[in-house]
C-alpha positions in Angstrom: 0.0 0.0 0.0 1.4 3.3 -1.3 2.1 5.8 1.6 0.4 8.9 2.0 2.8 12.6 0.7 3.1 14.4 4.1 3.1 18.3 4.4 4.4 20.5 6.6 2.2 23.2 8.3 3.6 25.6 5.4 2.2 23.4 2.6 -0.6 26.6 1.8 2.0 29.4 1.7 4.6 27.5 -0.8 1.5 27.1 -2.9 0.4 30.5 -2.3 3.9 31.6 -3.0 4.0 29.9 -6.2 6.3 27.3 -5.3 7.0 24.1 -7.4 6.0 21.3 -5.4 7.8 17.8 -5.7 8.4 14.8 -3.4 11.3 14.5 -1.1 11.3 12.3 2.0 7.9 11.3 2.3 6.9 15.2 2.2 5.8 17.4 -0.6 8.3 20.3 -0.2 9.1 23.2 -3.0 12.4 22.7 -4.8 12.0 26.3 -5.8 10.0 29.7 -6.3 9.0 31.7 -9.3 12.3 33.5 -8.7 14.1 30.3 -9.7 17.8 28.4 -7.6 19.5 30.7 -9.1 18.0 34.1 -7.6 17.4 31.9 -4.3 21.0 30.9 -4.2 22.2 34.5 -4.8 19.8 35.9 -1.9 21.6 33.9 0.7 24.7 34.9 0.0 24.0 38.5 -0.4 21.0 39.3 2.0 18.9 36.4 3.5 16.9 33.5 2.5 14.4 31.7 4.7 13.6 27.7 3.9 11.1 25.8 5.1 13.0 22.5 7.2 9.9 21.4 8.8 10.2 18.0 7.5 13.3 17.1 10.1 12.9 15.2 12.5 12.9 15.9 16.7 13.8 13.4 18.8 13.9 13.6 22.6 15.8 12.0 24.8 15.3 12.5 28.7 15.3 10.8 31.7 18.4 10.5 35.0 20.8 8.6 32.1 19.7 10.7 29.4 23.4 12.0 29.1 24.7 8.3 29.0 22.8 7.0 26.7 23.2 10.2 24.3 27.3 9.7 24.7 26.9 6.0 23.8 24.7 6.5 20.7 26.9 9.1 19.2 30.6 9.9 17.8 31.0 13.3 19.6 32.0 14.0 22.9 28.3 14.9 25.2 30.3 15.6 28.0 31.6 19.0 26.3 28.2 20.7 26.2 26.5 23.1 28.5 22.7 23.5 28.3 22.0 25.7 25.3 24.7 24.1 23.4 24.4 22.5 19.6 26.6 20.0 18.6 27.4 18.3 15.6 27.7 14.4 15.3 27.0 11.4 13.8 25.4 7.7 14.8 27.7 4.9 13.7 26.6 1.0 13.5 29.2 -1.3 15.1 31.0 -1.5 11.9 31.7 2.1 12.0 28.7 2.8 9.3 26.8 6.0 9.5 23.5 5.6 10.7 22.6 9.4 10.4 24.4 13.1 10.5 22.9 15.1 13.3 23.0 17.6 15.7 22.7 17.7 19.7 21.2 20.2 21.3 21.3 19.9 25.3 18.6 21.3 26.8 19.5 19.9 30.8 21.5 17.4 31.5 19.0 15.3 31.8 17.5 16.8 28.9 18.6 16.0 24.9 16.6 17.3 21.5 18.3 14.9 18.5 17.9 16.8 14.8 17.8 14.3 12.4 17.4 14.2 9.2 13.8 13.9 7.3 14.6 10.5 5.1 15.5 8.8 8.6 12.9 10.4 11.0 12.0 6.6 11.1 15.1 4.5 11.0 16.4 6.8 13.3 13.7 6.8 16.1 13.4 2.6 16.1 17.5 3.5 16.0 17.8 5.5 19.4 14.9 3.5 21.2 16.7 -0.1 20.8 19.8 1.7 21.8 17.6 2.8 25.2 15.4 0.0 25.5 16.2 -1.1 29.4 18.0 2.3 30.5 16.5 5.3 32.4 15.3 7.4 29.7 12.2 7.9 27.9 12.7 8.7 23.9 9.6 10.9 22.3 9.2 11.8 18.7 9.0 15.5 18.9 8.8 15.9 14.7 5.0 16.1 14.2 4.9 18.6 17.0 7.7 21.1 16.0 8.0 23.5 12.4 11.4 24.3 11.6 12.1 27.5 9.8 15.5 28.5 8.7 16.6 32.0 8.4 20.3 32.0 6.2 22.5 34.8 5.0 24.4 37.7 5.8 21.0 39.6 7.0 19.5 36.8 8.8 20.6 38.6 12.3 18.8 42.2 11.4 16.0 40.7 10.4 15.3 38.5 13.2 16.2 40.5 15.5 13.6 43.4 14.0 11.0 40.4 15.6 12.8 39.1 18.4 12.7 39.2 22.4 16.3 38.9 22.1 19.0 40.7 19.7 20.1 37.4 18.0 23.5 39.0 17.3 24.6 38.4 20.9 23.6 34.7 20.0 27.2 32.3 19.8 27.6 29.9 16.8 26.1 26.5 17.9 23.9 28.0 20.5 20.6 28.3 20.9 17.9 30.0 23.4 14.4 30.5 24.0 12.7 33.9 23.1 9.3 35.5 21.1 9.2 35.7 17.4 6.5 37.9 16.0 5.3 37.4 19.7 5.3 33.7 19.3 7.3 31.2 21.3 10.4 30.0 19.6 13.4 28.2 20.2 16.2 29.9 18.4 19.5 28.5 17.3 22.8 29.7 15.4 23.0 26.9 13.0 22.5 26.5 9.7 23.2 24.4 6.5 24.7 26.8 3.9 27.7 27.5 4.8 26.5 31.4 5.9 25.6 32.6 9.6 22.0 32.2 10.0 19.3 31.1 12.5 17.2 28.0 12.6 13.5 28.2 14.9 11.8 25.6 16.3 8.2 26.1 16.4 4.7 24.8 17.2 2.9 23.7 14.2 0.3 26.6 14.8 2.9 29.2 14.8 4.3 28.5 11.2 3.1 30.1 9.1 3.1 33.7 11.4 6.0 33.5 11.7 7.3 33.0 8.2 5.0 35.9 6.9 6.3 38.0 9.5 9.8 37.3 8.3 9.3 37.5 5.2 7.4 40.7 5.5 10.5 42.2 8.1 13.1 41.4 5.5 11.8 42.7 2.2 13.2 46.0 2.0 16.8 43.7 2.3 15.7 41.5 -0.3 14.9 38.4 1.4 13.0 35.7 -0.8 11.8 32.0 0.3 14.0 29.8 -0.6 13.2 25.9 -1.6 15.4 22.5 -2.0 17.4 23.3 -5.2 19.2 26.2 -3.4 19.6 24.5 -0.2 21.5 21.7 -2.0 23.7 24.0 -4.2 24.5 26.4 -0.7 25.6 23.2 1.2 27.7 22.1 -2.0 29.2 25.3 -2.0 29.9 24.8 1.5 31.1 21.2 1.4 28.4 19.8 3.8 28.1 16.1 3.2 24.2 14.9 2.5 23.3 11.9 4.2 21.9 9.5 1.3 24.9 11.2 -0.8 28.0 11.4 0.9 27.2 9.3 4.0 25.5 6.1 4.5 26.3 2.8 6.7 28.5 2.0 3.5 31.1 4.7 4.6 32.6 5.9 7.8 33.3 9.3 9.4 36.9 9.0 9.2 36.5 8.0 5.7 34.5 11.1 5.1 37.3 13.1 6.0 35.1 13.8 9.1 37.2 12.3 11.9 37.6 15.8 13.6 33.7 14.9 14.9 34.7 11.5 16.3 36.3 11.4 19.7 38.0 8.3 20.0 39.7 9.2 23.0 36.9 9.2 25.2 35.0 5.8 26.7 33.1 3.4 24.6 30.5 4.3 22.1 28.9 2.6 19.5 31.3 2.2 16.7 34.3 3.1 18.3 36.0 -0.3 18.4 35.7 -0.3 14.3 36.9 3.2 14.3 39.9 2.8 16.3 40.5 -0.3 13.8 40.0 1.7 11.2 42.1 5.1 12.3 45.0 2.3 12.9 44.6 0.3 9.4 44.4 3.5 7.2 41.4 4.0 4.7 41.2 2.4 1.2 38.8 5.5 -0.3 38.4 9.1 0.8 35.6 11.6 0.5 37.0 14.5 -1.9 36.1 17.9 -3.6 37.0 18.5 -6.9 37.0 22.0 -9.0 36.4 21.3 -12.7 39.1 23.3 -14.9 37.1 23.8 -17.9 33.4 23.8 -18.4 30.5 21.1 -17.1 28.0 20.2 -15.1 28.7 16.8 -12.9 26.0 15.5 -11.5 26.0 12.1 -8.7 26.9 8.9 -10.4 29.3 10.5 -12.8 32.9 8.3 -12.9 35.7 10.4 -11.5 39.0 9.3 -13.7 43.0 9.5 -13.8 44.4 9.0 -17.3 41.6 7.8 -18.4 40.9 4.5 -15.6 37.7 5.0 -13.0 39.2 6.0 -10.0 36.0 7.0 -8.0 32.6 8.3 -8.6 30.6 11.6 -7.8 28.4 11.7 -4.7 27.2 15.1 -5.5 27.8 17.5 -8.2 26.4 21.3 -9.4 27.5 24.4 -11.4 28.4 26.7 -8.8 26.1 29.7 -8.7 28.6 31.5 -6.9 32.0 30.7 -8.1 30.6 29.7 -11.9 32.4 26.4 -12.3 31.9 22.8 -11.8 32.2 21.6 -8.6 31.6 17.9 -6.8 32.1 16.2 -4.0 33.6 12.4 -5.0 34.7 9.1 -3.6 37.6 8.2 -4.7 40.6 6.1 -3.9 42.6 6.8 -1.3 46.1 7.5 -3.6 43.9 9.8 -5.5 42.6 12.1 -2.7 45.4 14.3 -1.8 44.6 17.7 -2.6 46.4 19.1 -5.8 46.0 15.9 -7.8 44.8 16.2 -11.1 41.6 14.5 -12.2 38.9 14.2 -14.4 35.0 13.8 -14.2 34.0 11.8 -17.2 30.1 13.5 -18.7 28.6 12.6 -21.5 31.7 10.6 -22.3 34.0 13.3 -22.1 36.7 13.4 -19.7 36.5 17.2 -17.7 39.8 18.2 -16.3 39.9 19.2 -12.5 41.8 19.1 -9.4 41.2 17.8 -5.4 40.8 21.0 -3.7 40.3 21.8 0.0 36.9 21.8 1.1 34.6 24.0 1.7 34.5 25.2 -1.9 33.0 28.6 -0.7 34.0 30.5 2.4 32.2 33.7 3.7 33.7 36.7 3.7 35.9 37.1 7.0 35.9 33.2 7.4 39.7 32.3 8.1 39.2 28.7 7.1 
């Protein structure tokens, strides 16, 4: 039996708005606006964009051993965050696998919200429940209760802070606090997924859509538009944020990902960590790369990445860049392959593309030193 298309409590304003609706996680979401990626792109890099992320999923974990069980399900270290602290991480099987990409937010320390991402709201629930069956915690699916707006770009903090109880300015990267929107309740936190500064909100469901009208209306005179899937994909290219589905999957490993900065092996046991260690110790046989076409094309994910000619890898994810106007993907490849500097091609439509590993992120805000 075919599955019902979920929608988000802003399904009526994308379709006011005139956005093009398509399917993406179980949810019909808009991959763009009237204005087009393009124009959406270019907003959030210049002034702001706002995205509809309601389709995440919120998982809570509470309870005396919430802490304990949080540390033991995930890669990062728990035990560095204070309450109102966001943290980046990952799930890993006992394999070392990625289960999911995700971020921590402690609320107490007895007190955890999980942000997960929308194609494994499910997986990832049955996921964190076996891992607490027989511990003190309770686990509650917070996703149908909570709308997630994200305000991105270089403006986001002037115009939220035209709304806010707070001036989000003062706020720290990778914090968050609790404070009115367009005199609603929110939870506001300094993340985002563009590679920009910017502010997600964690809503009620009733709140939604007054709050995205009222951001809307507070940034038009800086040139905010809404802003749909194809430009959130091409802003975390640009950015070199890995996609789970894309770049990670139980296939691949953190460390193989060029992500072992998130893993803390040094601290006690969590799952994975045993294969990980292994792993760290052994050396990795393929590595997660960007490359910068040299001449002109489009990669796209499945494209063959090649040296003189031989498959060497293949693309995980692939655009024209709207800001930096050239090809740009992000590949496995071998491992003898991914130093950066090394010369490769991406083979479309039978043509071999000349292009080199670079350092990732592709794109850097102004004033960013790395």
């Amino acid at each position: 039996m075919t599955q019902a298309v979920k929608r988000t409590p802003l399904h009526p304003e994308h379709l006011r708005l005139g956005g093009k609706m398509v399917p993406f996680a179980g949810f019909e979401l808009p991959v763009h606006y009237p204005a087009g990626i393009h124009a959406e792109h270019h907003a959030v890099r210049t002034a702001a964009g706002l995205f509809d992320v309601s389709h995440m999923g919120e998982i809570e974990v509470s309870g005396r051993k919430a802490a304990d069980r949080v540390q033991w399900l995930t890669v990062n270290d728990v035990a560095l965050l204070e309450d109102g602290q966001v943290q980046y991480s990952m799930m890993c099987t006992e394999s070392g696998g990625v289960v999911d990409d995700l971020l921590v937010c402690r609320m107490s320390d007895s007190r955890y919200l999980l942000v997960v991402n929308a194609v494994n709201r499910d997986t990832d629930l049955a996921w964190v429940r076996s891992q607490a069956h027989g511990f003190e915690v309770e686990v509650h699916d917070r996703s149908d209760q909570t709308a997630l707006l994200a305000l991105q770009g270089p403006a986001s903090a002037d115009i939220l802070g035209r709304l806010s109880s707070i001036d989000p300015g003062t706020l720290r990267a990778f914090r968050f606090v609790r404070a009115q929107v367009a005199e609603r309740r929110a939870l506001i936190s300094r993340t985002g997924y563009t590679g920009e500064d910017g502010f997600e909100l964690y809503l009620e469901t009733d709140d939604a859509i007054p709050v995205w009208n009222a951001l809307l209306d507070a940034g038009s005179d800086l040139r905010i538009l809404p802003c749909g899937l194809g430009a959130r994909d091409t802003l975390r290219l640009e950015a070199g944020l890995p996609l789970h589905g894309a770049e990670l999957d139980g296939g691949h490993s953190p460390l193989e990902a060029g992500l072992g900065w998130v893993v803390k092996l040094d601290r006690e046991s969590f799952l994975g960590k045993d294969a990980l260690v292994e792993q760290k110790k052994e050396g990795v046989d393929r590595k997660l790369v960007g490359i910068r076409l040299e001449k002109r094309g489009f990669p796209r994910s499945g494209y063959p990445v090649v040296s003189e000619g031989s498959e060497v890898g293949t693309v995980s994810s692939g655009t024209l860049s709207p800001t930096l106007e050239v090809g740009i993907a992000i590949a496995w490849v071998r491992a003898r392959f991914g130093e950066v500097g090394t010369s490769l091609a991406i083979r479309i439509r039978d043509r071999d593309v000349p292009g080199r590993v670079v350092e990732l992120p592709f794109y850097r805000r102004p004033g960013d030193r790395r």
